[in-house]
C-alpha positions in Angstrom: 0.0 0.0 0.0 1.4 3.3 -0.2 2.5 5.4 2.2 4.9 8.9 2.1 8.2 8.8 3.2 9.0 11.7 5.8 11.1 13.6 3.3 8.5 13.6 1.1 6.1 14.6 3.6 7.9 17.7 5.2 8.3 18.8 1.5 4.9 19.0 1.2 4.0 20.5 4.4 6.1 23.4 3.5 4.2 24.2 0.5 0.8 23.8 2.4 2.1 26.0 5.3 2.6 29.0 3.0 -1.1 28.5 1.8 -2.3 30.8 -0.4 1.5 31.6 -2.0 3.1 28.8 -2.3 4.3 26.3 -4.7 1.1 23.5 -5.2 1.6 20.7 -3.2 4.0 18.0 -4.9 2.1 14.8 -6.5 3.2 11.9 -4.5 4.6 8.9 -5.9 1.6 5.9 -7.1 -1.3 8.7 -7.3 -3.7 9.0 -10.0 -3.0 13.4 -10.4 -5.9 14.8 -12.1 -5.8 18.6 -14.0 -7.8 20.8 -12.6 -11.7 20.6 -12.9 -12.7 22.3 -16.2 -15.1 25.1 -16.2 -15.0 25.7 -12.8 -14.4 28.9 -12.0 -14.5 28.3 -7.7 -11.9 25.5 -7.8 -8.7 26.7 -7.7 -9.7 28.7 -4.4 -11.5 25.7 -3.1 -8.7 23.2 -3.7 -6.0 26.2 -2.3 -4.2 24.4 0.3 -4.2 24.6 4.1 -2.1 23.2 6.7 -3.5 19.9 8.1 -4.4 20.3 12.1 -5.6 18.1 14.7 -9.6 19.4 15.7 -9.6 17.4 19.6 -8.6 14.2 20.3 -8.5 11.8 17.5 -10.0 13.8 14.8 -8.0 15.5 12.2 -8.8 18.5 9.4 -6.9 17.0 6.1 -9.0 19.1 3.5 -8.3 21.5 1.3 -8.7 25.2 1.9 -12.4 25.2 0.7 -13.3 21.9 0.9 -13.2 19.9 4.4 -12.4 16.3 4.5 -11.7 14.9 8.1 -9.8 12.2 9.2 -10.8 10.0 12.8 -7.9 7.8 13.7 -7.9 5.1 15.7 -5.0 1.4 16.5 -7.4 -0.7 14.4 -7.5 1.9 11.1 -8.9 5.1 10.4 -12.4 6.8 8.8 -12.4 9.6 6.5 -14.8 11.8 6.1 -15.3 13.1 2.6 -12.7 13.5 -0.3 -12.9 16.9 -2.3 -12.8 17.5 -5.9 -11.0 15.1 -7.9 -7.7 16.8 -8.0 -7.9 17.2 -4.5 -6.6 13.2 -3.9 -2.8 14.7 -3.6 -3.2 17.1 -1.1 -5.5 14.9 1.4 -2.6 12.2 1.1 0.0 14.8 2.2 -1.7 16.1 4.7 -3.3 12.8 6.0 1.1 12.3 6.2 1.5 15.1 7.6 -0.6 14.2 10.7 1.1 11.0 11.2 -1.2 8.5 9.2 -0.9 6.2 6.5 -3.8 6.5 3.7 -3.0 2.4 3.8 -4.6 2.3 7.5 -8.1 4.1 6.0 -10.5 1.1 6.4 -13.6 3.2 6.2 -14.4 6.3 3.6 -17.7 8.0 4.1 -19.5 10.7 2.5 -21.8 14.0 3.3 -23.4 14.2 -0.6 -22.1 12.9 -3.6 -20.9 16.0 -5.8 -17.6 16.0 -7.6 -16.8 18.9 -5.0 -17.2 16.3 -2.0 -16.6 12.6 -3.4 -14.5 13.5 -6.1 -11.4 11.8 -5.0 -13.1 8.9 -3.1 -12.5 6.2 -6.0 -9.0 7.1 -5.8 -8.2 7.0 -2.1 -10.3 3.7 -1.7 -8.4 2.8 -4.6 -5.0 3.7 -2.5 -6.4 2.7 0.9 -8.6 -0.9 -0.2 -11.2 1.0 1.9 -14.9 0.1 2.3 -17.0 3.3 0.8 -20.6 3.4 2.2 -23.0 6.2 1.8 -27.0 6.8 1.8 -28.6 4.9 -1.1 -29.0 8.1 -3.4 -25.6 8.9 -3.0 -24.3 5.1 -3.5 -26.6 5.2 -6.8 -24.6 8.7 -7.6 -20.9 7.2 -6.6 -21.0 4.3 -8.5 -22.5 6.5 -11.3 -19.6 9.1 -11.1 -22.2 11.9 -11.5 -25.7 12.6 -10.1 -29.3 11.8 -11.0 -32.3 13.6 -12.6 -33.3 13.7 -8.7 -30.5 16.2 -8.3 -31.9 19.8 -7.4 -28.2 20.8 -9.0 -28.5 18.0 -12.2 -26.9 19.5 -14.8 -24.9 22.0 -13.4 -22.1 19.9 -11.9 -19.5 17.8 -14.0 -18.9 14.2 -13.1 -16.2 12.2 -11.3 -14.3 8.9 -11.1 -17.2 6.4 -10.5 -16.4 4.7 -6.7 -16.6 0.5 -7.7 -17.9 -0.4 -4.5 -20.1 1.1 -2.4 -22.0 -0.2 1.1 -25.6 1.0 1.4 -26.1 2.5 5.2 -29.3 3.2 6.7 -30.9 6.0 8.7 -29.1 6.1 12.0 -26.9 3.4 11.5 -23.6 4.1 13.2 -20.5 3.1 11.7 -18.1 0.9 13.7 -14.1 0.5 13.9 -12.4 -0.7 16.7 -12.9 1.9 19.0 -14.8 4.2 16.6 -18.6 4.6 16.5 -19.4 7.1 13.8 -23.3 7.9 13.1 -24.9 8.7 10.3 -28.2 11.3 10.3 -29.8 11.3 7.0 -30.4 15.2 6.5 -31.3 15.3 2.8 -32.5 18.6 0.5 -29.4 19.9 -0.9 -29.3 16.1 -2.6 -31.2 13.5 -1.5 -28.5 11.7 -0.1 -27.3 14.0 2.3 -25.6 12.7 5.0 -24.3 14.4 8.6 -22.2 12.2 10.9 -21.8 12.9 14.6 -18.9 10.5 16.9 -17.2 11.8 20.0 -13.3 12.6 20.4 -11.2 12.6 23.5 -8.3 14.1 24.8 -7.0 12.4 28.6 -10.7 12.8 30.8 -12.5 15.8 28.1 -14.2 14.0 25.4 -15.9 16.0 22.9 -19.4 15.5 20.2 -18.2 16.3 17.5 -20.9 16.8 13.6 -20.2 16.9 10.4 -23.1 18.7 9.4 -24.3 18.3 5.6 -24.9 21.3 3.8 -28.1 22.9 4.4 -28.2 25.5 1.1 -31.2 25.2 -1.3 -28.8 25.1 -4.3 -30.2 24.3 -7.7 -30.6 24.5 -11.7 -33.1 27.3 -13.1 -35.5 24.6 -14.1 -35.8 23.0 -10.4 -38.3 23.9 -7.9 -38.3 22.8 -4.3 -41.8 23.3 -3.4 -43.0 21.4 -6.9 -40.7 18.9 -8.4 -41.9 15.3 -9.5 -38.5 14.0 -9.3 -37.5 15.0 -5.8 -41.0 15.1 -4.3 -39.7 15.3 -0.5 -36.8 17.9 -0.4 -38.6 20.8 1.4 -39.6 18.0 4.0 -35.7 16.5 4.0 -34.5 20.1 5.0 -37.1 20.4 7.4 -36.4 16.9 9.0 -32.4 17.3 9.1 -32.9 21.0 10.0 -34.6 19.5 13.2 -32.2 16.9 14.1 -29.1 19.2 13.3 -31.0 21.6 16.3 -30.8 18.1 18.6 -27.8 16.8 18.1 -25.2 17.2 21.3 -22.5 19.2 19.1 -19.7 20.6 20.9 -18.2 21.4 17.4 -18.9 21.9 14.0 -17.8 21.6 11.1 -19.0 21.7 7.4 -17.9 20.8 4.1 -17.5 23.7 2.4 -15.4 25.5 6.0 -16.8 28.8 5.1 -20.4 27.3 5.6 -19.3 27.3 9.4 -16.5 30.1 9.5 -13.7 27.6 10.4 -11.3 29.2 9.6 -12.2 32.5 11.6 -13.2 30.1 14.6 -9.7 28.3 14.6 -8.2 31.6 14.5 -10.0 32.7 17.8 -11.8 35.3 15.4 -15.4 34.2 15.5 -17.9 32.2 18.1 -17.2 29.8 20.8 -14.7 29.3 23.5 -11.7 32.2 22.0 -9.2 33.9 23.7 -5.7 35.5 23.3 -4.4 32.5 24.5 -6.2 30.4 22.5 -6.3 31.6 19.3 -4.9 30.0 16.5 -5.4 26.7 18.6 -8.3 23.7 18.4 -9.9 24.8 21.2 -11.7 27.7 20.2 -13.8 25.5 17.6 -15.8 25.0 20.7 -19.4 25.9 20.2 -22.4 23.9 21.9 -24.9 26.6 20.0 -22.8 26.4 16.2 -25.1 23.5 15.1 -28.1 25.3 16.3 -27.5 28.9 14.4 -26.3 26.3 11.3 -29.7 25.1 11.2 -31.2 28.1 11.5 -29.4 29.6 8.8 -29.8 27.0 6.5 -34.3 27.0 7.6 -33.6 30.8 6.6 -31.9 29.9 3.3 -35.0 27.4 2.9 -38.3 30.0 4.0 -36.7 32.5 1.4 -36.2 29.9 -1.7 -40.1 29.0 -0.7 -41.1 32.4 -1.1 -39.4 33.1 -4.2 -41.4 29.9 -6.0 -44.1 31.6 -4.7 -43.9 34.4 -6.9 -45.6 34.3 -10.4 -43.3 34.0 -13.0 -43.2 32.9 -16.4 -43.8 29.4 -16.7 -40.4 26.6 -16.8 -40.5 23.0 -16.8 -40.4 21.3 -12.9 -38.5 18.2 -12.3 
């Protein structure tokens, strides 16, 4: 399997520390590099790169500047969380290095929804890690597809990605085991119907921590789509609705989102924004702390959702629903 060698590694680091200046992040030996997504104009700033960091306890943040992917680590292998665009596969393996880890020791890779901008390096890191992939069944259907469905409020708009060979169907709920790691997964559909947030618990010596990787909650779509009247995606005002609610219940100490800006990560980490900040804090894990961040998340994203209602609301001239 591979693995980086420490050289390597600290090669790369150096270009991710210097972040939005430096030299892109070297290709690592055995990697399938893709060029950049064509016509798409947000992902050279999404896939920007960031310095890998440790969120509390076992949990690290081995995304990309705009585009989270988190790794939980544990003696009997390791879960990821997500993989970014396709061209992204480079830049989680360094900084999954970086951390200490071995993209050989992933046994599990999960997903939030199935866009290229979110599972578009999973095929290649479960190629490179012999993982198991397991999502919702929409987004299974949409990995092993390499692109979405008709029952995509975005279909159309987004290009495709390497199709993922194998995927494990998981139900509503079902939490994800590994060794010591118990990972859940909370169906919150509406941005796709797939949408998936996962909630699991770090600890560091006698703190331990609920941590959520909240699905996006944006009412994103194509011209031709409408929320409150599609016949191809009947029930994604009521998915929002459902997830919106759960997201409000969850115990969530911290947050965190794919796209980081969806949360303000990065002002967080940097003791900028909400939670527990301080002088002496920032620029450190713990002022990610938040036990309302899932809360205002939700609210935001029931906000996002009351206004796109209204707006079908209006007469306009008449366009095809799916």
């Amino acid at each position: 399997m591979f693995a980086l060698t420490a050289a390597l590694a600290s090669t790369i680091v150096a270009g991710v520390a210097r972040a939005q200046g430096g030299a892109p992040a070297q290709v690592p030996a055995g990697v399938r590099a893709l060029p950049p997504t064509p016509n798409c104009p947000d992902c050279a700033e999404w896939n920007a790169p960031h310095a890998p960091f440790r969120i509390f306890g076992n949990s690290y943040y081995v995304g990309t500047n705009g585009l989270a992917a988190i790794l939980v680590t544990s003696t009997d292998g390791h879960v990821l969380i997500d993989g970014a665009l396709p061209e992204s596969a480079p830049q989680i393996i360094a900084n999954i290095a970086a951390m200490g880890f071995r993209v050989s020791d992933i046994r599990i890779i999960v997903n939030s929804h199935a866009h290229f901008d979110h599972a578009g390096s999973i095929a290649e890191l479960q190629r490179l890690s012999g993982a198991t992939v397991a999502a919702s069944a929409p987004s299974a259907r949409w990995l092993q597809a390499g692109q979405s469905g008709p029952d995509d409020p975005q279909y159309g708009m987004n290009p495709g990605f390497t199709p993922v060979p194998r995927v494990r169907v998981l139900r509503d709920g079902e939490v994800v085991k590994l060794g010591s790691l118990a990972l859940t997964a909370h169906f919150t559909g509406g941005h796709t119907p797939g949408g998936t947030s996962w909630s699991w618990q770090s600890c560091e010596a006698a703190r331990c921590l609920d941590l959520v990787y909240a699905d996006s909650q944006t009412p994103i779509s194509a011209d031709d789509f409408f929320y409150t009247r599609s016949s191809r995606y009947r029930t994604g005002v009521a998915d929002f609705r459902r997830g919106q609610a759960l997201l409000e219940r969850l115990s969530c100490d911290i947050l965190i989102t794919p796209h980081p800006s969806a949360s303000s990560l990065w002002e967080r980490l940097a003791g900028t924004g909400r939670g527990e900040a301080s002088a002496e804090r920032a620029q450190s894990p713990a002022s990610l702390v938040d036990r309302e961040a899932c809360r205002r998340y939700a609210a935001r994203g029931r906000a996002s959702l009351e206004q796109r209602i209204a707006r079908e609301a209006r007469p306009r001239a008449t366009t095809p629903s799916r």
